[in-house]
C-alpha positions in Angstrom: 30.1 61.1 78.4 28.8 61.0 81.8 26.7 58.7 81.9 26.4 54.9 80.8 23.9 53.0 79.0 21.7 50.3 79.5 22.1 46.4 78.5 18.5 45.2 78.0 19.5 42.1 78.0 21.0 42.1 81.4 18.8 41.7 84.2 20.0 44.0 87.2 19.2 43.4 90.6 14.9 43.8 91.6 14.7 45.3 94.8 11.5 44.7 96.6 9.3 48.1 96.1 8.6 50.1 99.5 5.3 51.3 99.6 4.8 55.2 99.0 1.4 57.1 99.2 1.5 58.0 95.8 3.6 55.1 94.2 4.1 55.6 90.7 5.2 53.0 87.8 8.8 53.5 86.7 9.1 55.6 83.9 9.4 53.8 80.5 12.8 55.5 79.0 12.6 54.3 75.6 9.3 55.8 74.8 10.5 59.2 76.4 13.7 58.6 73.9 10.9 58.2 71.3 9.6 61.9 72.4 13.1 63.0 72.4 13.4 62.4 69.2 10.9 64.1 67.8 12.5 67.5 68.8 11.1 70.2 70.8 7.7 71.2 70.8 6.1 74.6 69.6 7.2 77.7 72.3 5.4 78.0 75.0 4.2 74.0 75.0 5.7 71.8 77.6 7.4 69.0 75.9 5.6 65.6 76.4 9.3 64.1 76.9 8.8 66.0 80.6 5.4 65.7 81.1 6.1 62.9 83.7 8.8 65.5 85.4 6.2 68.2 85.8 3.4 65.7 86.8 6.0 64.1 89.6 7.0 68.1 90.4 3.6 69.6 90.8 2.7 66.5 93.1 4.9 68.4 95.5 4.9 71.9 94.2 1.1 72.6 92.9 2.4 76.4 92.2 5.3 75.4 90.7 5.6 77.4 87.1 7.4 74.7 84.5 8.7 77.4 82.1 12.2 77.2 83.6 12.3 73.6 82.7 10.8 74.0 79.6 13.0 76.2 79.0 16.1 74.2 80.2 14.9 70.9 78.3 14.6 72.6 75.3 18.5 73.6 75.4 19.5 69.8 76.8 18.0 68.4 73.9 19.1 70.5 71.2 22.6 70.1 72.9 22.9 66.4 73.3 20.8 65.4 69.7 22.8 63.4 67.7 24.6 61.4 71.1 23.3 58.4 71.8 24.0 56.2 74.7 25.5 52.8 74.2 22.0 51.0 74.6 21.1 52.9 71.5 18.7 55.4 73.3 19.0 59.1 72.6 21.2 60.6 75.6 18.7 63.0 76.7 17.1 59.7 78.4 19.8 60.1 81.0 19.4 63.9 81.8 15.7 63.2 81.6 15.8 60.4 84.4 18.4 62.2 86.9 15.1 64.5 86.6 12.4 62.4 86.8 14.5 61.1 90.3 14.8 63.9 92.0 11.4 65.4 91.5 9.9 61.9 92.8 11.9 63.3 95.7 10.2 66.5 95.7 13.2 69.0 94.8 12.6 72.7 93.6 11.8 74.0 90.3 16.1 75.4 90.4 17.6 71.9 90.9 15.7 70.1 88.3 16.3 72.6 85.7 20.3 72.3 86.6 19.7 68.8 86.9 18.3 68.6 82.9 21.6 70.6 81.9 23.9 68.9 84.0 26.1 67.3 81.5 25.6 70.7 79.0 28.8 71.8 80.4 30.5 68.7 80.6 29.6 66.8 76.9 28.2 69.6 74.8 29.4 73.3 73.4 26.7 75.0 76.0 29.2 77.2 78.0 29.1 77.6 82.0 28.2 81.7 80.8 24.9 80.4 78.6 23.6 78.8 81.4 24.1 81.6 83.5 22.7 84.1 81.3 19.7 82.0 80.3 18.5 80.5 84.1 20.3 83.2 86.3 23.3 82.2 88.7 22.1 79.4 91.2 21.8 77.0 88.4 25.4 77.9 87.1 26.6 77.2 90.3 24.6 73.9 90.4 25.8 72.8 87.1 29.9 74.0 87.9 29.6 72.0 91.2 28.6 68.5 88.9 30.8 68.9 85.7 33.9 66.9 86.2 37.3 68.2 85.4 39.0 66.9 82.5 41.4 64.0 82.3 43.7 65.5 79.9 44.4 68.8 82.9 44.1 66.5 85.5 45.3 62.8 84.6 44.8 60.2 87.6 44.4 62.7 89.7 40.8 63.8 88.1 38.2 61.9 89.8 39.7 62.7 93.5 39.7 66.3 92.7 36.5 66.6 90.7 35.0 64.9 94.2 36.8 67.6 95.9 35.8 70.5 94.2 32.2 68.9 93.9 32.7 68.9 98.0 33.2 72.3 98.5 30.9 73.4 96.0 28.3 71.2 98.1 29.4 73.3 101.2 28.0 76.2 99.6 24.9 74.4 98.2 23.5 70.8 99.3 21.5 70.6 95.8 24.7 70.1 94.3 25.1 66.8 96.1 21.9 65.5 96.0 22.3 65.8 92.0 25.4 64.1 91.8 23.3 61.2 93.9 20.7 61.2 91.1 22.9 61.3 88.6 25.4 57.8 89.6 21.6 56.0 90.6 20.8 56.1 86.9 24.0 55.3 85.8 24.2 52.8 88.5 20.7 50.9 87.1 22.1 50.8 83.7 25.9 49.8 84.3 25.1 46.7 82.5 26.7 46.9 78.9 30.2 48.1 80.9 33.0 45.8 81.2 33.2 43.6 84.3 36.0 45.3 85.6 34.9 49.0 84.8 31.4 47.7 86.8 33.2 46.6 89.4 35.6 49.7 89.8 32.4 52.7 89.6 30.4 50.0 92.2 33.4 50.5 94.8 33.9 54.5 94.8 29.5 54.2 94.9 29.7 51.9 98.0 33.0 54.0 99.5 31.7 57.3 98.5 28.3 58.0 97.4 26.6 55.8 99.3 27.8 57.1 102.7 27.2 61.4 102.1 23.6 59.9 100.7 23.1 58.2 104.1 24.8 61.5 105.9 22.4 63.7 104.0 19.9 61.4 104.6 18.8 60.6 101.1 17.5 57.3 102.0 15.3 56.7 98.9 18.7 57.0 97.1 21.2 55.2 99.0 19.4 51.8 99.8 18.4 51.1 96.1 22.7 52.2 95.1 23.4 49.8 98.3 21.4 47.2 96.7 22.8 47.8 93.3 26.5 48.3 94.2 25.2 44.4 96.1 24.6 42.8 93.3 28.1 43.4 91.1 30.3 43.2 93.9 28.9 40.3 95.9 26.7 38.8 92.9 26.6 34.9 95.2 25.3 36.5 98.2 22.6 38.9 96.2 21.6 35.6 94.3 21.0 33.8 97.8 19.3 36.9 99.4 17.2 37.3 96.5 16.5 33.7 96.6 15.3 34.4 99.8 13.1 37.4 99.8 10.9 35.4 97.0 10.5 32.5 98.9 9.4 34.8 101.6 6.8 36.3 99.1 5.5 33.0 97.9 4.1 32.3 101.6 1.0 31.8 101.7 0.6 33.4 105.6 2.2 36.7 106.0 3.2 37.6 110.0 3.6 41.5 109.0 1.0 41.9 107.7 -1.4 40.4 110.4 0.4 42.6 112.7 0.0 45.3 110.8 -4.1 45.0 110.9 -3.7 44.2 115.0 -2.2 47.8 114.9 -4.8 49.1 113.0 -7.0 47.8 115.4 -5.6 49.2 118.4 -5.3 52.7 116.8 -8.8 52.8 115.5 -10.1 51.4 118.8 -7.8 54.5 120.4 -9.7 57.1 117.8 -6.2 57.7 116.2 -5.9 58.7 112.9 -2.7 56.4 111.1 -2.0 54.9 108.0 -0.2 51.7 108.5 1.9 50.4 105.8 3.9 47.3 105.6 7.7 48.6 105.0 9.9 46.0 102.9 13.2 46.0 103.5 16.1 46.1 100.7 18.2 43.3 100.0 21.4 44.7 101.8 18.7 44.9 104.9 18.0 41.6 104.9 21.5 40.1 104.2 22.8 42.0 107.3 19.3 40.5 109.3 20.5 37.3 107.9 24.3 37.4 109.1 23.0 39.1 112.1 19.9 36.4 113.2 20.7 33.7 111.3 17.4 31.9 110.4 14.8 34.6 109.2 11.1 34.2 110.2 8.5 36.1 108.3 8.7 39.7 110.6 12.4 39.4 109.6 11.9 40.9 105.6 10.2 44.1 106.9 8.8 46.7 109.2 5.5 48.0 110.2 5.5 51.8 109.1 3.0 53.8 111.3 2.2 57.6 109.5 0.8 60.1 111.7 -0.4 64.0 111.3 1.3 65.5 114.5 4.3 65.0 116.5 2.4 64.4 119.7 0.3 61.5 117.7 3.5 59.7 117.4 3.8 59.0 120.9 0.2 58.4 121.4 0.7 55.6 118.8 3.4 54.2 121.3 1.3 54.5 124.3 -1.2 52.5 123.2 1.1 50.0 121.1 2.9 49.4 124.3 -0.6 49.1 126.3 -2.3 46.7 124.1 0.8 44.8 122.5 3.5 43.1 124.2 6.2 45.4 123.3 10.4 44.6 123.5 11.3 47.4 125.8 14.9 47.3 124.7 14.4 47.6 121.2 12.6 51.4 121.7 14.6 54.5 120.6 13.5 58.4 120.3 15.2 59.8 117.3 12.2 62.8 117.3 13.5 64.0 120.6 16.8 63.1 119.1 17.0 63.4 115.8 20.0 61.8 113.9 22.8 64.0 112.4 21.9 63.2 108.4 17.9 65.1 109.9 15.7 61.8 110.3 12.9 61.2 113.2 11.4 58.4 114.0 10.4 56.6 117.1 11.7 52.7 116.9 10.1 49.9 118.7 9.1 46.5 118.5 5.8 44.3 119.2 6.0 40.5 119.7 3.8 37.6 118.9 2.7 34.9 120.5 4.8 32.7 118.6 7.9 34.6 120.2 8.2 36.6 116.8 9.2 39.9 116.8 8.0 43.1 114.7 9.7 46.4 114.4 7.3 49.4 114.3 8.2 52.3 112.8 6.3 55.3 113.9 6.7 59.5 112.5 4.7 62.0 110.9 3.8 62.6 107.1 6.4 65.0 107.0 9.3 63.0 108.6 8.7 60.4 106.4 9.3 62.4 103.4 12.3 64.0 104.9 13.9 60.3 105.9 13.3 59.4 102.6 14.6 62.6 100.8 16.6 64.2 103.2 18.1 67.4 102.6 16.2 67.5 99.0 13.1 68.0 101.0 14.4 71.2 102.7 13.9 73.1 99.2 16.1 76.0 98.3 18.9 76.5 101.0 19.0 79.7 99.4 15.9 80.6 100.6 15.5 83.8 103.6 15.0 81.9 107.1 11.5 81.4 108.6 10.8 83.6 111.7 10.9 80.4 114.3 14.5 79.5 112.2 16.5 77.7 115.2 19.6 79.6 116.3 23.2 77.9 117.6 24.6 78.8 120.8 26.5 81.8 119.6 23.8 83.4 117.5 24.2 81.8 114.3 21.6 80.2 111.8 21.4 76.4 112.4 21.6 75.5 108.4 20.3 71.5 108.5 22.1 71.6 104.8 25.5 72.6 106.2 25.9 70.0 108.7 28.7 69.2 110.8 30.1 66.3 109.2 30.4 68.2 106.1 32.3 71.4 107.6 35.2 69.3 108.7 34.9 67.3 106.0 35.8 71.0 104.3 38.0 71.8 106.6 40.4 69.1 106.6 40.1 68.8 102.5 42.2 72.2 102.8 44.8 70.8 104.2 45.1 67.6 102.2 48.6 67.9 100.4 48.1 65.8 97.1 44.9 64.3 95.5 45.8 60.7 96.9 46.0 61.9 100.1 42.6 63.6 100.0 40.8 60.4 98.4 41.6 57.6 101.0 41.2 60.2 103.8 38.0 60.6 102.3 37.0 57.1 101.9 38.1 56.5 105.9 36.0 59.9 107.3 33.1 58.8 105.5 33.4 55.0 106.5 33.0 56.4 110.2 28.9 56.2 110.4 28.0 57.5 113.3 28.2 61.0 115.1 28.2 62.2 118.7 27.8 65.4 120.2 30.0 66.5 122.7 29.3 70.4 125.0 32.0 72.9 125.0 32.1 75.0 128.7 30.5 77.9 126.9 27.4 76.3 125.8 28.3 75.3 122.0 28.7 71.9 121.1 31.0 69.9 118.4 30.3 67.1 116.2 32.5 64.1 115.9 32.3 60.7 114.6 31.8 57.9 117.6 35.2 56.8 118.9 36.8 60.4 118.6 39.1 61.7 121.6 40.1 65.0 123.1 42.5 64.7 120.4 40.0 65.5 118.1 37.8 67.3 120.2 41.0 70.1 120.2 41.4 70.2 116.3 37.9 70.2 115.9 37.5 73.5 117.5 41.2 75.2 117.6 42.5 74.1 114.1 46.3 74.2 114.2 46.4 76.2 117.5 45.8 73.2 119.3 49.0 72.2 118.8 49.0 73.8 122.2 46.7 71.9 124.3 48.0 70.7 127.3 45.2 68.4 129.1 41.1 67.8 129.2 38.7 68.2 131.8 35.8 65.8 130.9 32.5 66.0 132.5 34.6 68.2 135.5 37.8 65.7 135.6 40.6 65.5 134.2 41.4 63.2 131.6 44.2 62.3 129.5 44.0 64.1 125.7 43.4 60.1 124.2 40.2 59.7 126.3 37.5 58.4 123.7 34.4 60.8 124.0 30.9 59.5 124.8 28.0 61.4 122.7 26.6 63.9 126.0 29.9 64.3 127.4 30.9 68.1 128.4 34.9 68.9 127.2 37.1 71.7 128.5 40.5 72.0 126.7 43.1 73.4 128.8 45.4 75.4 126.4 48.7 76.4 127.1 50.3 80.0 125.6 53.6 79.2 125.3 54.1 79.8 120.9 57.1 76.8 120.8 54.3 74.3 122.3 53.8 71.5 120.0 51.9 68.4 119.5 53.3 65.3 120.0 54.0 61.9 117.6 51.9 60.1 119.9 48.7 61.9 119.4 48.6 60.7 116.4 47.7 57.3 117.8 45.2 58.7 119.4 43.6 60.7 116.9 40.2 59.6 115.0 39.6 62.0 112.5 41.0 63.1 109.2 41.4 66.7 110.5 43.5 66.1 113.3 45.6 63.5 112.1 46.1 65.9 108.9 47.0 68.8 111.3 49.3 66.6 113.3 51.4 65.1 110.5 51.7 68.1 108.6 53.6 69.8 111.9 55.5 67.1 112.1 56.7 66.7 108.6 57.8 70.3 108.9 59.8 70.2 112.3 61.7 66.3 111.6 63.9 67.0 114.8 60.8 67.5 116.9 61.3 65.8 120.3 59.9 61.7 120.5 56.8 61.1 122.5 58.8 60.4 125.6 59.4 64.2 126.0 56.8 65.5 124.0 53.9 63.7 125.2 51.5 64.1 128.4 52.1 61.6 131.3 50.1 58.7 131.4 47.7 60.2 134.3 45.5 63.1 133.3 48.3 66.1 133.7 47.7 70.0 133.1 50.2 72.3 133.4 50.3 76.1 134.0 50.6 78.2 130.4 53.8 80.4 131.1 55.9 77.9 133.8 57.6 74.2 132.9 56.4 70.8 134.8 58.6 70.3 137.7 60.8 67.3 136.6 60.9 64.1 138.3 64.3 64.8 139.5 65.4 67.1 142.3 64.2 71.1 141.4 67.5 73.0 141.3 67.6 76.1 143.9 69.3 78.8 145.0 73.4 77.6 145.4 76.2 79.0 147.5 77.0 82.4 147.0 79.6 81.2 144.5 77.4 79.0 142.8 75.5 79.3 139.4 71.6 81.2 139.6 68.7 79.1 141.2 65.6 79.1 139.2 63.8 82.3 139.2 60.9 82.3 141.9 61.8 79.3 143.9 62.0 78.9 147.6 66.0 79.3 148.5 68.1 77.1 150.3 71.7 77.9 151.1 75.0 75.7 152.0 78.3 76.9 153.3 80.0 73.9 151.4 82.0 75.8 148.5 80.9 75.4 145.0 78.1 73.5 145.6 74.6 73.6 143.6 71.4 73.4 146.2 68.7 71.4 144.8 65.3 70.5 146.6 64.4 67.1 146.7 61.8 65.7 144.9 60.5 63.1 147.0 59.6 65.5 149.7 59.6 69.2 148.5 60.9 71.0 151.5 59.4 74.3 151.9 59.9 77.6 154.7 59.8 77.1 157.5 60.3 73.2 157.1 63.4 72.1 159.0 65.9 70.6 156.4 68.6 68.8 156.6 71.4 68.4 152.8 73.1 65.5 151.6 76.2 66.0 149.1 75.7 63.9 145.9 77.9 63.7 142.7 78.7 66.7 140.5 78.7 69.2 143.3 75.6 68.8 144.0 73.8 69.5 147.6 69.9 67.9 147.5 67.8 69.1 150.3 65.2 67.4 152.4 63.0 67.7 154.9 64.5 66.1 158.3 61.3 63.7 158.5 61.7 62.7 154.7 62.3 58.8 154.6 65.1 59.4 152.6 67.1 61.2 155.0 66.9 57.6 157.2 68.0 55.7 154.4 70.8 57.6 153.7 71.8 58.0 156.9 71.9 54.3 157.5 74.2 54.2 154.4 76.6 56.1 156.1 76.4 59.0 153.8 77.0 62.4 156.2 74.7 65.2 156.0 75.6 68.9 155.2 74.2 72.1 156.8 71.8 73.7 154.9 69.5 76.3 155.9 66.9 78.7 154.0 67.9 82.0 152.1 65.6 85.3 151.8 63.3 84.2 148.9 60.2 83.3 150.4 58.4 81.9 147.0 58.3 78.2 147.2 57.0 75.5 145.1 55.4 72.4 146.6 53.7 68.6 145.8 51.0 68.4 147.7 48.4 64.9 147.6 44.7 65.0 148.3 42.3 61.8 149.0 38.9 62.0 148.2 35.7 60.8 147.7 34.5 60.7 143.9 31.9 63.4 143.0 30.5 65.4 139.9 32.6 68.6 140.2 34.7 68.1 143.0 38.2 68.8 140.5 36.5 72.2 139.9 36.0 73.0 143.6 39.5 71.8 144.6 41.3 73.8 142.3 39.0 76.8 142.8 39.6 76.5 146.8 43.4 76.4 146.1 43.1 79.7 143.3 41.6 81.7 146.0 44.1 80.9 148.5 47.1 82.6 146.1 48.7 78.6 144.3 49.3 78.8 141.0 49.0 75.3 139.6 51.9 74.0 137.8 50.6 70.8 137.0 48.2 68.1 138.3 47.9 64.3 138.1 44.2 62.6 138.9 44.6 58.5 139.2 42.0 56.7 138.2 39.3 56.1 140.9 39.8 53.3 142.9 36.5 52.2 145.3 35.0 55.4 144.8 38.3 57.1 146.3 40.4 59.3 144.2 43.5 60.6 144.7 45.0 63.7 143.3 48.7 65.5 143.0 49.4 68.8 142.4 52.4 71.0 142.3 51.8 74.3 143.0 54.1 77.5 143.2 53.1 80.0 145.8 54.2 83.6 146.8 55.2 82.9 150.4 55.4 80.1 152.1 54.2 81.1 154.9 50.3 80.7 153.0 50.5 76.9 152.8 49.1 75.9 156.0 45.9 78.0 154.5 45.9 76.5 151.4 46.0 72.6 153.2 43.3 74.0 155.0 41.2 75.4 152.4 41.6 72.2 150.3 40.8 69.8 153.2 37.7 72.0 153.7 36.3 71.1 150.2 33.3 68.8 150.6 34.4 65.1 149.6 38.3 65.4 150.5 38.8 63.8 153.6 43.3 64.3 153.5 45.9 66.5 152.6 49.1 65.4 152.5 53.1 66.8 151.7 54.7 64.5 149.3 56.9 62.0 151.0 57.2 59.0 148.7 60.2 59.3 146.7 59.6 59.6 142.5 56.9 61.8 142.8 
C-alpha cells in the first residue's frame, strides 16, 4: 500500500493556521470513510464522499463539470473496498484526501480525477489501459508518473528509480509532481501508527527530497506544513520548545502584529487604497530558524503583516505610503514582482518599526500572487493547455513554460547520465539541497540558470553538455577570468571554446564544479580515459588564459626554431633564426622573444642547443658576465614570427574586448593571453601572438597603445614569461 494510516491516539504536531480568504475546517476523514462505505451512489449522482472535493473545486472552477470525478471515484472505490488502512478507516479516505488537498489548492478537473486513482495502478487490478480508456490519455500519464515500481523488479534500488522515472515524467507534466506532494502530506499527517524508525526514515527522504522541488515549484501551502511535520519526528525536543513557545506567544494578552496591522489599515484607508490586511503566522520551522537567528523573540517575531491588493501597481502604492507614514527598515526591502523568484513567487518585502524599536515584516502582492505563492505551479492549470496570445517568449523564440523551469531541465539532464541508482539518489539529494538560483547572460542574449555558488565550470556544461570538455577560458562581464570563477546572479559569460577534438577536461575542474551535471560529465570522461594527463598539464594557468583553437600555448621554455641546415625542422610558421655552428638546434628565447628585424645575438646551451636573444635582453648581460661566449646567429627567410607582448592599463568595462579587437584588425592571431588581477585600478595584460610578417608589429604596438585606457606597450624582457 501507498499510503499509511493514522494513530488517533498520537497527537502530531499543530501548526498554527495561516489565514486564507475562504478558510475552511479540515475535513473530518472518518465520516467520509463512513460515506465510503456505503458504496457508490445511483448514476449520475455525485457521491456525498466528494461533495467536499467538488465544493473546494468549484470555489476555483465555477464551470467546472464533476462527471470526470464522479466518474473516477466511483472506480477508486470499487477498486480499493475491502482495504482498509491500519487506523481501521476504509483506504479510499487516503485517495479522497490527496483530493480534497489539491483542490483547496485550486488544481484542474484532470489532476484530481488522476489524483482519486492514483494508487488504482499501484494496489488494485485497475490496469494503466482502463484508465486510459475510461478518462483519456493525460490522466494515464498522471497516474504512470506516481505508481512506484515494484520492489521485487527493482530491489533497493526501487525508491531512487521510482523518484527518477517520477522526475522525468514530471518534465513532461508538473501535475505529476504536485500529486506526488499531496500524496506524502497525507501520509506524512498520519505517520503516526509506523514504527519509530520507519517514521524517521520516510521524514528524512520528505525533508531531503520532497520538501525542496515543493519549495522549487513553489508549493508553499505544501512544503511549510511537511517542514513542520518532518520537525516534529526528527527534532521532537526542539518542536516541543518551539511549540512551547508559539502558545505562550498566543496567551498574550497585547498583540504587536496585530496593532500594526490596524496602523496599516489606517494608512491605506486614509490613502483611498483598497487592501485586505491579514495577520500571517508563521510555521514552526519559521520561528525556530527566527529563534536561532535573533535569539530572544518579541511579539512581531511569530508573524508577518500580509497586505492583498487588486493590481500590480497597487502594490507599490501600498509601499509608498507605508514608507511615508511608517518608519520603514530600508534594508530589509526586496522586489521579487520586478524580480520574481525561480520556483514563480512575487511579492514585495519590507519592514515597519515601532516605537519600542520592534520590527514588522510586511508582506505586500496581489490576489493572484498570493494564490500562486501558495500553490505554485498547481495554480497555472493544465500545462497542456494552447498558450495565451501575450504568452512570454525566450530569447531564441521559444515558449517560456513557468512548469518546465530551469532547475528541473538539468535536473533531467544530468539524471541521464547518472550511472547506477545510488549515484543518481545522493546527487539528487546534494542538487536539490542547493536553494537558491542565479541567472547568468550568454553573448547572444539567452541566459542560464544555475544554483548560487556555480562557476564557469558549470556555466560550460550547462550549455555545451560534454562538448565542453573543450572550453579553454571565460570572459566575464568583458574580462577574462579563470574557468573556477564563482558566478554572481547578473553577470554576462562568454565561453571561449577551443576545436581541437583530443581537448579534454581536466581533474581539477572537478574542484571547481558546483553542479551535479558537470561534475557527472567530468568524471565520467575521466573514468573512461584513466591515463588522462594530471591537472599540472591539463589544467588552465592560474591567471585567466585563452588560447587560440587550432595552435598549442607557447611553453614557458625557449620556442624551438628554425636550426642549421643540418639540423632537425623548426616549428611550422615561426620566425627563423640560423647558426653556422654544426648540428646545432636554434631556439628563441623565452624571456625576450626576439623577432625580425630585432638584432640578436645566440648562446650555446647543453644538448646542442643554440637559444637566441635579443642583444638588449638582460640575459645576454648575465651570461656574458658568466663568461659563457656568444655564437653568431642571424635571421633566415621566414618572416612569420611569434611574440610576448605586455600592456598596462587602466581598468574599464570592455577595455579586453577593445584590445583584442585593435590587435585582430592589425593581422595577430592570439595564441594565448594572461590578465592579472587588478591592482590600484591598473591592470596588466600578456599576450602571445603569432603574426604573418614581422615587419607588422610596430603597427600592432601602435594600434594597441592607441586603445583608450592603455597607457604602455611593452616586448617581454623578464625572464619566465
Amino acid at each position: 500500500m501507498s499510503a499509511e494510516a493514522t494513530n488517533p491516539a498520537s497527537p502530531g504536531p499543530v501548526a498554527p493556521t495561516v489565514p486564507r480568504r475562504k478558510a475552511r475546517p479540515r475535513i473530518d476523514l472518518r465520516r467520509l470513510g463512513r460515506a465510503a462505505l456505503l458504496g457508490p451512489a445511483a448514476r449520475d449522482r455525485l457521491p456525498d464522499a466528494i461533495g467536499h472535493v467538488a465544493e473546494a473545486h468549484r470555489a476555483h472552477h465555477p464551470d467546472a463539470d464533476l462527471e470526470p470525478l464522479r466518474r473516477a471515484y466511483v472506480l477508486a472505490e470499487s477498486s480499493h473496498r475491502g482495504q482498509m488502512r491500519k487506523s481501521g478507516e476504509p483506504y479510499i479516505t487516503h485517495p479522497l484526501a490527496v483530493t480534497l488537498i489539491l483542490a483547496e489548492l485550486g488544481a484542474e478537473t484532470t489532476t484530481l480525477t488522476a489524483s482519486l486513482l492514483h494508487d488504482t495502478v499501484e494496489d488494485t487490478d485497475v490496469t494503466l489501459d482502463q484508465v486510459g480508456e475510461q478518462f483519456g490519455a493525460e490522466v494515464r500519464y498522471l497516474v504512470d508518473g506516481v505508481t512506484k515500481l515494484e520492489k521485487v523488479d527493482y530491489g533497493a534500488a526501487a525508491e531512487p528509480e521510482t523518484f527518477r522515472k517520477m522526475l522525468v515524467a514530471t518534465g513532461n507534466d508538473v501535475r505529476v509532481m504536485s500529486i506526488k506532494l499531496a500524496d506524502r502530506l497525507h501520509n506524512m499527517r498520519t505517520l503516526g501508527v509506523m514504527r519509530p524508525e520507519k517514521q524517521a526514515r520516510i521524514a528524512k527522504v520528505t525533508r531531503d527530497v520532497l520538501i525542496p522541488l515543493a519549495e522549487r515549484l513553489g508549493v508553499q501551502a505544501l512544503k511549510t506544513e511537511l517542514e513542520d511535520l518532518v520537525f516534529a519526528i526528527l527534532h521532537p525536543e526542539e518542536y516541543a520548545r518551539t511549540r512551547e513557545m508559539i502558545v505562550d506567544n498566543t496567551a498574550r494578552s497585547d498583540d504587536p502584529l496585530a496593532e500594526i496591522a490596524d496602523e496599516v489599515r489606517g494608512v491605506l484607508r486614509e490613502a483611498d487604497i483598497t487592501a485586505e490586511v491579514l495577520i500571517r503566522p508563521r510555521h514552526f520551522v519559521s520561528v525556530h530558524r527566527v529563534a536561532r537567528k535573533r535569539g530572544r523573540l518579541r511579539g512581531t517575531d511569530f508573524g508577518r503583516v500580509l497586505v492583498l491588493v487588486n493590481e500590480d501597481a497597487d502594490c507599490y502604492g501600498v509601499l509608498g505610503e507605508l514608507h511615508t507614514c511608517m518608519t520603514p527598515v530600508v534594508s530589509e526591502f526586496k522586489d521579487f514582482i520586478a524580480v520574481p523568484k525561480f520556483n514563480l513567487y512575487q511579492s514585495l518585502h519590507t519592514a515597519v518599526a515601532r516605537a519600542d524599536g520592534q520590527v514588522a515584516e510586511v508582506l505586500i502582492r496581489t490576489h493572484q500572487m498570493h494564490k500562486v505563492a501558495e500553490a505554485g505551479v498547481v495554480a497555472l492549470g493544465n500545462p497542456y493547455a494552447p498558450p495565451a496570445e501575450d504568452q512570454h517568449h525566450a530569447a531564441d523564440g521559444e515558449r517560456v513554460d513557468p512548469t518546465r523551469p530551469g532547475w528541473l531541465s538539468r535536473l533531467l539532464d544530468w539524471q541521464e547520465a547518472a550511472p547506477d541508482p545510488d549515484t543518481f539518489w545522493s546527487t539528487l539529494r546534494e542538487d536539490l539541497a542547493q536553494d537558491r538560483e542565479i541567472t547568468v547572460f550568454r553573448p547572444d542574449g539567452g541566459t542560464l540558470g544555475l544554483p548560487e555558488g556555480a562557476t564557469c565550470v558549470d556555466a560550460a556544461y550547462a550549455q555545451y553538455g560534454e562538448d565542453a570538455h573543450a572550453c579553454i577560458g571565460a570572459r566575464v562581464n568583458g574580462r577574462l577570468a579563470t574557468l573556477s570563477t564563482v558566478l554572481k546572479d547578473g553577470d554576462t559569460v562568454q565561453l571561449l571554446m577551443g576545436q581541437d577534438p583530443a581537448s579534454e577536461p581536466s581533474r581539477e575542474w572537478l574542484e571547481h564544479a558546483h553542479t551535479p551535471g558537470a561534475r557527472i560529465a567530468i568524471q565520467r570522461w575521466l573514468a573512461t580515459h584513466p591515463a588522462a594527463t594530471g591537472p599540472e598539464e591539463a589544467s588552465p594557468a592560474p591567471e585567466a588564459r585563452t588560447e587560440a583553437p587550432s595552435r598549442p600555448p607557447v611553453p614557458q621554455s625557449d620556442v624551438p626554431s628554425r636550426p642549421a641546415a643540418d639540423g632537425p625542422a623548426a616549428r611550422p610558421g615561426a620566425a627563423n633564426a640560423v647558426t653556422d655552428l654544426p648540428g646545432a638546434t636554434v631556439r628563441l628565447a623565452g624571456c625576450c622573444t626576439p623577432v625580425p628585424p630585432d638584432e640578436i645575438t645566440g648562446f650555446a646551451v647543453r644538448g646542442g642547443v643554440v637559444t637566441v636573444h635579443r642583444v638588449e635582453c638582460p640575459g645576454v648581460e648575465r651570461m656574458k658576465s658568466g663568461g659563457r661566449a656568444d655564437v653568431d646567429v642571424r635571421w633566415g627567410d621566414t618572416t612569420a614570427c611569434r611574440v610576448t607582448l605586455f600592456a598596462e592599463s587602466f581598468g574599464r568595462p570592455h577595455l579586453l574586448a577593445d584590445l583584442t579587437e585593435a590587435m585582430a584588425l592589425e593581422g595577430a592571431e592570439i595564441v594565448s593571453a594572461t590578465v592579472e588581477p587588478p591592482s590600484q585600478q591598473r591592470v596588466r595584460h600578456t599576450y602571445t601572438v603569432q603574426l604573418p610578417d614581422a615587419a607588422l608589429l610596430p603597427a600592432l604596438m601602435r594600434a594597441m597603445r592607441n586603445v583608450p585606457g592603455v597607457y604602455d606597450v611593452s616586448r617581454a624582457q623578464t625572464p619566465g614569461v
